[in-house]
N, C-alpha and C positions, 0 to 999 in steps of 0.2 A: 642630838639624841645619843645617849650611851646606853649599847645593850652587851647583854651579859646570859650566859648558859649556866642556872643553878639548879640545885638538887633540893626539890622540896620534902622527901622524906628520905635521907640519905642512907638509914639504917635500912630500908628494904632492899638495900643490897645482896644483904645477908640469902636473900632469894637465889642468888647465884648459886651458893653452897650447895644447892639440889643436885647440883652436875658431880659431887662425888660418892654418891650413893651407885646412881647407875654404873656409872662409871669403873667402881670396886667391884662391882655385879659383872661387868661385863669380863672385865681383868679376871675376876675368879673363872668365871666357864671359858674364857679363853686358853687359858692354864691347863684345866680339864680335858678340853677339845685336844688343847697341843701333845697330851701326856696319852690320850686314847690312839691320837692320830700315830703317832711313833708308835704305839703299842701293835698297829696295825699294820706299821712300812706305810702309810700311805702320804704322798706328797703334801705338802704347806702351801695352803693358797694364796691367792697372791696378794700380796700386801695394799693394790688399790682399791679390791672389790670390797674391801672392810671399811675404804677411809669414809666413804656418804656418811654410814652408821654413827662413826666415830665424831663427825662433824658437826653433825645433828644433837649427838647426844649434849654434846659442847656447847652449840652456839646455842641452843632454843631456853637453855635456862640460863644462860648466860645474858643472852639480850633481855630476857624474860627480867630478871633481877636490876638490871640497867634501869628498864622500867616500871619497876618498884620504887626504885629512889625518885620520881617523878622529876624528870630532868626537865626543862622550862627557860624558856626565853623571857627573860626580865630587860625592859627597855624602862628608860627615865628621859624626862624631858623636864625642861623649866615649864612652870605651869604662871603662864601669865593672867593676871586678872586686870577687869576697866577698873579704874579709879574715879568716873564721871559718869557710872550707868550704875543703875542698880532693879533688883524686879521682886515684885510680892506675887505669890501664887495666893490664890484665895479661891478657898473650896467649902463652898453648900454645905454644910452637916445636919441640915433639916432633914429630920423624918420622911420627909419626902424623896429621899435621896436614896432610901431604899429600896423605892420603886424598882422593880426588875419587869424582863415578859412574862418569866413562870419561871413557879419554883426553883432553886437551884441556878437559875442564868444571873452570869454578872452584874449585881445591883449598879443604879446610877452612879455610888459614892464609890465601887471598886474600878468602875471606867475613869471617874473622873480623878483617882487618884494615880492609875494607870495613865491618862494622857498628861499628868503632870508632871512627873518622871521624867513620859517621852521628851514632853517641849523644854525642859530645863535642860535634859542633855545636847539639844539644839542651840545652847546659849552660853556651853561652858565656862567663857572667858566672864560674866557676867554674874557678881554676886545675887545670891538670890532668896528669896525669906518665906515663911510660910506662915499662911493666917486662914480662921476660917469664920464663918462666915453664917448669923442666922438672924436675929435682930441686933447684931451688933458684931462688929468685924474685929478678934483678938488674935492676937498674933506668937505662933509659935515657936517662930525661928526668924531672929532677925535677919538680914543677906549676909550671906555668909559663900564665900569664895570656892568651898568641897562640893561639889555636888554628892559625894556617899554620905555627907550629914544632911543633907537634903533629902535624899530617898530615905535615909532611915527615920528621919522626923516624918515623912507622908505614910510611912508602911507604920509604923508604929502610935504615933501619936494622934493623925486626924480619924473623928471615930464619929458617929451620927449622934445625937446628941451632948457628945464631948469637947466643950462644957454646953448645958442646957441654954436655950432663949430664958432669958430675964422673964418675956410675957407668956402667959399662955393663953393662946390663941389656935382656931383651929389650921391657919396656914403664919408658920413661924418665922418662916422668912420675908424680911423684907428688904429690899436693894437700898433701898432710904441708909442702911449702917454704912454704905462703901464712902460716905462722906466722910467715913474717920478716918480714909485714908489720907487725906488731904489738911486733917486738920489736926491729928493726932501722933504726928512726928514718926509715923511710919521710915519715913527715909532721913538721912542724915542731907544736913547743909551742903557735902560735896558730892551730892548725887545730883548732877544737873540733866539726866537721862533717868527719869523714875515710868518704871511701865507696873502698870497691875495687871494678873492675868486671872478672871474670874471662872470658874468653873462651875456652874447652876446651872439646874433646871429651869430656872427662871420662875420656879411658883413666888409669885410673892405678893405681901398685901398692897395695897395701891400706895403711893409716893409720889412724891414730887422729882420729877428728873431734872428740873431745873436748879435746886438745891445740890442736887450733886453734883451736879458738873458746875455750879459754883466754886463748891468747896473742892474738887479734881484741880482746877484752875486754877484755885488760892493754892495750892503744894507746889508750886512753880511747874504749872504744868502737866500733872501724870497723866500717863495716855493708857488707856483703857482699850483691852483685848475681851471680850467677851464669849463665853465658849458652850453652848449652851448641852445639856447631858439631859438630853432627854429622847422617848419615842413612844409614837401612839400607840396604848394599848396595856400599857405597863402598870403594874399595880403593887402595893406593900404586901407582904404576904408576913406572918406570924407562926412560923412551924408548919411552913406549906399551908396556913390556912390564910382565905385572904381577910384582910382587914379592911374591916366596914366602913372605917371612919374616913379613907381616903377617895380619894376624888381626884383623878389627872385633870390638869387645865391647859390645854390645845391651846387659847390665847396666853399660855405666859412666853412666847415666843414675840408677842408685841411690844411688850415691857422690858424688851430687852433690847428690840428692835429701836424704841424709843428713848431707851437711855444712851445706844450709841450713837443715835443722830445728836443728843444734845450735849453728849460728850467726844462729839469728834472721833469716836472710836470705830470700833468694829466689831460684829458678833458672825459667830461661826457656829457651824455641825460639829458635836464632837467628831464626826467621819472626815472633815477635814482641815487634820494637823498639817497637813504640809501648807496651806494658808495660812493658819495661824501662825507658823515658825517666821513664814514669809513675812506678815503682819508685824511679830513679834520684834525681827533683826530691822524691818525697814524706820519702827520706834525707838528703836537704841542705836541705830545709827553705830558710826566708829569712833571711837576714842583711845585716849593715851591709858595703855599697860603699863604695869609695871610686873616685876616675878614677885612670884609668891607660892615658895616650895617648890615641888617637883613630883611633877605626875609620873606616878608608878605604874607599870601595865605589866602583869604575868602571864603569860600564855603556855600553857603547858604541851609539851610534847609528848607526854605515853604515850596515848592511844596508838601515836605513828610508832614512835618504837615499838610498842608491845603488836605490831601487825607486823612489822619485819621480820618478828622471831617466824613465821607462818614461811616466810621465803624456804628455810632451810629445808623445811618440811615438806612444801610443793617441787623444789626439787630431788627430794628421796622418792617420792609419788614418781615424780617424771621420768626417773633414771628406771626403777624397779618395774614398772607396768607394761611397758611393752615386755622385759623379761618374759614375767609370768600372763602375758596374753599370749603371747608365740608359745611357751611353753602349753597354756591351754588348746590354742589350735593343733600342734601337734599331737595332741594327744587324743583330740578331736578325729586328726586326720587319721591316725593306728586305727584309732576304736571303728571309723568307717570301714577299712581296706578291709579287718578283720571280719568285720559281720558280710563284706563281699563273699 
């Protein structure tokens, strides 16, 4: 790993320059001061009791400017990818997907696009594709080794009926489509590790689960994570109003239940990723990497800098206040003796 200290907007330097405003301000009435005080005979103080001030005025737009140019720890690494594993995320875009609790909470298709994110970043050596999924399984991103082309193809491109079911029917989804992942060249020849990770509520019309996990079988194999996005109670709403025509189904947790007994797989809570990750890694197993580019990480340091400049300043606080608190008690103490 090779790291490195850069400046992401260098010109805010120019922030610094603030320090010669006061600065000439202070130099002008010091001048004034020095020119009254002779005018007076009266002694020149001492040159420490000025430096805090002087220091202050210095360092606080100083540092201040430093952290303008947004200084940043930039680290790179070889970023290794498998050459024998590959995974398809496939996510529900049935109508039904926007089922939420009430208005305004996380619909199913924004959870289930949010745990799809989560789990691919649990797999980053592992190219990965994106497809979704309603009477027929299309696919949006073949695997692909970036995971930032991955999240921006799930934030941007998976959308509820984007593209429409072929049929229409009152429940559009049917499982029966993940057959095409086995027989529709989803994965290349040299993926001998193919996992699909499905993302549904599981509403679907009835099918044959033996058909599928035929065709899962005939793809050499792909092993099948089931992840199901749903909770009781949830309903479409339309501009906060609800809509009439849905209907939650409590048994599509069995059709899901039963397609991973007949495909050897596995079906989970969206509430728990950390099984599915585990599920996930235990399917792709380990294989030979090879590099491919270099993973870039920035982590920026202002905020720390720009709270340092605060240091100078808590110690001009800390030096000044007993000063002027003794000076308040004493004067406290006169004002008592006197009214004695």
């Amino acid at each position: 790993m090779v790291a490195s200290i850069v400046f992401l907007t260098p010109l805010g330097g120019l922030v610094a320059l603030a320090v010669v405003l006061p600065l000439a301000a202070l130099a002008l009435a010091a001048r004034r001061i020095r020119g009254a005080r002779e005018l007076l005979g009266l002694p020149a103080p001492a040159v420490a009791s000025r430096l805090p001030q002087l220091v202050v005025l210095v360092a606080v737009p100083t540092i201040l400017g430093l952290a303008a140019t947004q200084p940043a720890l930039r680290s790179q690494t070889n970023a290794r990818v498998r050459t024998d594993a590959q995974a398809f995320f496939v996510l529900d875009t049935s109508r039904s997907m926007l089922a939420a609790r009430a208005p305004g909470d996380p619909t199913r298709i924004a959870r289930a696009k949010r745990a799809a994110i989560a789990l691919r970043a649990a797999i980053p050596d592992v190219p990965a594709g994106v497809a979704t999924l309603t009477d027929r399984v299309l696919p949006n991103l073949l695997p692909n080794p970036d995971p930032a082309v991955f999240d921006d193809t799930v934030e941007r491109a998976v959308a509820v009926g984007q593209p429409p079911p072929q049929e229409t029917d009152v429940t559009a989804t049917t499982l029966a489509a993940l057959d095409a992942l086995g027989t529709a060249n989803f994965f290349p020849a040299t993926a001998t590790r193919r996992l699909a990770i499905v993302l549904t509520d599981g509403e679907s019309r009835p099918f044959d689960v033996r058909q599928v996990a035929r065709a899962l079988a005939a793809g050499s194999g792909i092993r099948l994570v089931l992840v199901r996005v749903w909770a009781p109670g949830e309903a479409v709403y339309d501009q906060r109003r609800l809509e009439q025509g849905y209907h939650e189904a409590p048994a599509s947790g069995e059709a899901l239940d039963s397609l991973a007994v007949a495909t050897g797989g596995a079906v989970f809570d969206e509430q728990a990723l950390g099984a599915v990750i585990r599920a996930a890694k235990a399917d792709l197993g380990t294989g030979p990497t090879v590099v491919q580019g270099r993973d870039v990480q920035t982590r920026t340091l202002a905020p720390y800098v720009a709270l340092v400049a605060l240091l100078p300043l808590f110690l001009l606080i800390k030096q000044r206040w007993p000063r002027s608190r003794r000076r308040v008690l004493a004067d406290d103490d006169r004002s008592a003796k006197g009214e004695g």
